[in-house]
C-alpha positions in Angstrom: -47.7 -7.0 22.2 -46.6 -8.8 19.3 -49.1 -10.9 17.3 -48.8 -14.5 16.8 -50.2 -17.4 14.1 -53.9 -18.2 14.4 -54.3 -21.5 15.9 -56.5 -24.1 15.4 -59.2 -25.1 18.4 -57.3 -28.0 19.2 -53.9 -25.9 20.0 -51.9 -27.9 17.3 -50.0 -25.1 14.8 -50.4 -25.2 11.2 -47.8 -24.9 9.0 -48.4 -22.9 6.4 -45.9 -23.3 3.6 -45.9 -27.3 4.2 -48.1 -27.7 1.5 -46.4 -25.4 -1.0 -42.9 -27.2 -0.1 -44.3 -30.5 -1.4 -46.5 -29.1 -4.4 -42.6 -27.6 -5.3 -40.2 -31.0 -4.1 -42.7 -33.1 -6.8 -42.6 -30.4 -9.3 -38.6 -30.0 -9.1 -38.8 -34.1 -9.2 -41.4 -34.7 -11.8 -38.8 -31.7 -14.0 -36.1 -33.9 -13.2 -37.7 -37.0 -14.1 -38.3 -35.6 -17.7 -35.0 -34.8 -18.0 -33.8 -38.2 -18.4 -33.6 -40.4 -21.4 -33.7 -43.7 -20.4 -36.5 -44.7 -18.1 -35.9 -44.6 -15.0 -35.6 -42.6 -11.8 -32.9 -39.8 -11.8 -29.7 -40.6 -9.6 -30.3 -38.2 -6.8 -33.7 -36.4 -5.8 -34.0 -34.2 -2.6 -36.7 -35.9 -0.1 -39.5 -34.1 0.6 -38.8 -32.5 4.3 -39.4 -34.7 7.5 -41.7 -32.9 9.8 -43.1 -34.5 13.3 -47.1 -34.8 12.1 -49.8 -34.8 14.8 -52.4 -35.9 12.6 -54.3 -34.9 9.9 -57.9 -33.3 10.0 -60.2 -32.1 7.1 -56.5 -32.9 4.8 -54.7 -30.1 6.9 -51.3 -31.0 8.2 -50.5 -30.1 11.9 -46.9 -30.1 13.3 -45.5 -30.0 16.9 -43.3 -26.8 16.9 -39.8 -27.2 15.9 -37.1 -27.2 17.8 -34.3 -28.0 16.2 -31.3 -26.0 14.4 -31.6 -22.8 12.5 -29.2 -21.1 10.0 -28.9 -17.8 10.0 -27.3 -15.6 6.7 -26.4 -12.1 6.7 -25.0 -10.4 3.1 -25.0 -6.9 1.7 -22.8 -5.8 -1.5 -22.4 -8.9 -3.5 -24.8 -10.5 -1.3 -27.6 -11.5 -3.7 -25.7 -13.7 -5.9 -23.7 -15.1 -2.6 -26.6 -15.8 -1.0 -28.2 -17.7 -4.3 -24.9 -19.6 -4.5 -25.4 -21.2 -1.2 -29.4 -21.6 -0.8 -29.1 -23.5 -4.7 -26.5 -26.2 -2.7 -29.3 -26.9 -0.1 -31.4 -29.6 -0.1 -35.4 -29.2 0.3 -35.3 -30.7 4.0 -32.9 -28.0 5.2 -34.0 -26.6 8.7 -35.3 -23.3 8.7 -33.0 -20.3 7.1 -33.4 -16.4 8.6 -31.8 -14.1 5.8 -31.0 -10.5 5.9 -29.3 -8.9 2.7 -29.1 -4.7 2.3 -32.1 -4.2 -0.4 -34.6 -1.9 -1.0 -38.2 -2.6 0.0 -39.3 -2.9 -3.6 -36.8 -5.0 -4.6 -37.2 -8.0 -1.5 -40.0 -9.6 -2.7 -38.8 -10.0 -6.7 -36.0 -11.6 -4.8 -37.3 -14.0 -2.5 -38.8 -14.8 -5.9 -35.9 -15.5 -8.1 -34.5 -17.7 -4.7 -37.7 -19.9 -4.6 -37.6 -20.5 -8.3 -33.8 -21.4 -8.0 -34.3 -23.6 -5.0 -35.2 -26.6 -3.4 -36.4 -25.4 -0.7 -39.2 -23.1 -0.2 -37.8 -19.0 0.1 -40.3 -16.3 1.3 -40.0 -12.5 2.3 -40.7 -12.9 6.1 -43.9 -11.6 7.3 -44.8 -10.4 10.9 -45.5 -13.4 13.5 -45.1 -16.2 10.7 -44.4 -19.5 12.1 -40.9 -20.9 11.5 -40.9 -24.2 9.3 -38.1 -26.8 8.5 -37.4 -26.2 4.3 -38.3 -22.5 4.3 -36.1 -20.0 4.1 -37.0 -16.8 4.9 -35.7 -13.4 3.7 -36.0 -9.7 5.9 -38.3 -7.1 4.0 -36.6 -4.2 2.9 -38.5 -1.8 6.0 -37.8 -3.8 8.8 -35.3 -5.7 11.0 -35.6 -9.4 11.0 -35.4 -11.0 14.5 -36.5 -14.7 15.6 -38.8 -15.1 18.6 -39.8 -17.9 20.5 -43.8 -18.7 21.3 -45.0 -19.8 25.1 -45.4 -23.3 23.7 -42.5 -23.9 22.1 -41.6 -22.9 17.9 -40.3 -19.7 16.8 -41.8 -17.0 14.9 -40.8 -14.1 12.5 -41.0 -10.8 14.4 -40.1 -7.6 12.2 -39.2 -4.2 13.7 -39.2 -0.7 12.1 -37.0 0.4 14.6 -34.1 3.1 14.4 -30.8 1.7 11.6 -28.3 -0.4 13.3 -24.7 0.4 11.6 -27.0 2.5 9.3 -29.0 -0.4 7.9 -32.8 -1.3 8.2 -32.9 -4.5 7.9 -29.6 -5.2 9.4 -27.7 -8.4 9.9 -26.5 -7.4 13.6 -30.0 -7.2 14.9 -31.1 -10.6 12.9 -27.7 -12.6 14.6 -28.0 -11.0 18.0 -31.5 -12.4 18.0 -30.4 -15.7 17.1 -27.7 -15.5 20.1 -30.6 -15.0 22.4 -33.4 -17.1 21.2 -31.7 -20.0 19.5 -27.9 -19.9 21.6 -26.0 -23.4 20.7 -28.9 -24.4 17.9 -27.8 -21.5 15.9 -25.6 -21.7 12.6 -24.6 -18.0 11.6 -23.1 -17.5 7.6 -21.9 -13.8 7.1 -21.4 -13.0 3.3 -19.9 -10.6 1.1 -20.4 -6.9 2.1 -18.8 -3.1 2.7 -18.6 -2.3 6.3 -19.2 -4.0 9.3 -23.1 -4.8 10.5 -23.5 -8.8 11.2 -19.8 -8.8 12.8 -21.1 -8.0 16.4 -23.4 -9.9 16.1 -21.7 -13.0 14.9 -19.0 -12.8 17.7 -22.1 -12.9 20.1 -23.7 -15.7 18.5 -20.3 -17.8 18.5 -20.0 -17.0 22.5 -23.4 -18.4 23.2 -22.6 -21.3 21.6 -23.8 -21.3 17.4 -21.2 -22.4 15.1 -20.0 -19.6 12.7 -18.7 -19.2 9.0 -17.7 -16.6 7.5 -16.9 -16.2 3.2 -13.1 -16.1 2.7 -11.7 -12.8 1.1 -10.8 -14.5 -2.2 -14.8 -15.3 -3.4 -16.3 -11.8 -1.6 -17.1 -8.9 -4.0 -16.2 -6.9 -0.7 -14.5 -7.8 2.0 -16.0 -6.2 4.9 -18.6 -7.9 7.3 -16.8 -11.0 7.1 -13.4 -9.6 7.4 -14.7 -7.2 10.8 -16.2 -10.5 12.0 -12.9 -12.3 11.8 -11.2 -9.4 13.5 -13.4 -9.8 16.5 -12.5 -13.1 16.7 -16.3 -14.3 16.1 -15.5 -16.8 12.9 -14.9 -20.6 13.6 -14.5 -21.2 9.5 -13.7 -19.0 6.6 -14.2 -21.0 3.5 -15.0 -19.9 -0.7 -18.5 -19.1 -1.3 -18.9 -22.4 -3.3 -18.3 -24.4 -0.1 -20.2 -22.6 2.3 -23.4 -25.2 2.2 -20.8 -28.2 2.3 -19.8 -27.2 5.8 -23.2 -26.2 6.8 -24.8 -29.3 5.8 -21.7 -30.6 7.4 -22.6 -28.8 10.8 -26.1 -30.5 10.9 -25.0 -33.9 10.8 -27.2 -37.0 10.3 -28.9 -37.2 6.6 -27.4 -34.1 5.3 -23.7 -35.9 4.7 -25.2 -37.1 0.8 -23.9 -35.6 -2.4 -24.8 -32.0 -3.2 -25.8 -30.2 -5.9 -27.6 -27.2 -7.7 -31.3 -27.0 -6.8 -31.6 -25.2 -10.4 -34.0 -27.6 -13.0 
């Protein structure tokens, strides 16, 4: 059985990286702020992300579980700087992100890393039954598969597997999407990058029949074009765009308070 996050005696979950998100949104503000010569408030700021508060005890925030939309990324050669591209066009409120990009155990966490410090939002190498939180972004550890699991009462959670390769990769992108076709269905938005060969494509054709809008990076901006290419050939893409407008037509996707100007998270 797999574990889940400790829980409070009054059954209300904790959200862990809350606290970090806002320390970071007033940081990436405050750097912002600084920036400017004339006195007064930069032009546009990210807000810090909206989450449905219980209440408050001992200064701990508790959330209800969230429910709502969750993007999905999948990359491999090429990927690291494709997927930096797009998470630096995000704001800090963005609803939860599940990545999985081919890398080397050693080298996942120095990347989740780099992506927090280039971000608005809050990145993290996923860890095993870590609760899923609006403004996070969380990247599969080289040894394991990613997947998304929803709890009894309501949320999702990270699950990892070290379970066989799928299209020779551990963590691989078809096992992450076919997840979110199960768990999150017509909630779902699934991005497939730059990469040589074909994992995610499978996957992304099964997401797009259970309902999750898809969008797949367009041949001209892809170091390789090979998942997204096999994922068109399926017929599993509803949008092929250039890298640099991939979060556009996310943001796009999500609707309500995400239609605002964008720009790089970088300070």
């Amino acid at each position: 059985m797999q574990s889940q996050p400790p829980q409070p005696p009054n059954g209300k979950i904790f959200a862990p990286h809350t606290a970090a998100l806002a320390e970071k949104t007033k940081a990436r503000a405050a750097a912002k702020a600084q920036q400017v010569a004339e006195p007064f408030a930069p032009a546009f700021a990210y807000p810090a992300p909206q989450l449905p508060h219980t209440g408050t005890k001992s200064g701990v925030p508790r959330i209800v579980p969230y429910s709502g939309n969750i993007i999905f990324i999948g990359a491999s050669t090429g990927g690291t700087e494709a997927i930096r591209e797009v998470l630096t066009r995000l704001p800090a409120n963005i609803p939860p992100i599940l990545m999985t990009q081919h890398m080397p155990e050693m080298f996942t966490p120095t990347f989740a890393a780099r992506l927090d410090s280039l971000s608005a939002m809050h990145v993290v190498e996923a860890q095993q039954g870590e609760l899923i939180e609006p403004g996070v972004a969380y990247l599969a550890p080289g040894h394991s598969h990613l997947l998304i699991k929803k709890m009894d009462h309501g949320g999702y959670i990270c699950e990892l597997a070290r379970s066989e390769p799928v299209n020779r990769h551990r963590p691989s992108v078809d096992v992450l999407f076919h997840s979110a076709a199960e768990v999150v269905g017509r909630l779902a938005i699934g991005v497939l990058l730059t990469g040589m060969g074909k994992d995610g494509a499978v996957g992304m054709l099964h997401m797009m029949k259970s309902g999750a809008w898809t969008i797949a990076q367009d041949q001209a901006s892809c170091v390789v074009y090979g998942m997204p290419r096999e994922a068109f050939l399926l017929g599993g893409v509803k949008e092929v765009v250039p890298i640099t407008e991939i979060a556009s037509r996310v943001l796009l996707r999500l609707g309500g308070g995400f239609h605002g100007r964008i720009e790089s998270a970088r300070v």
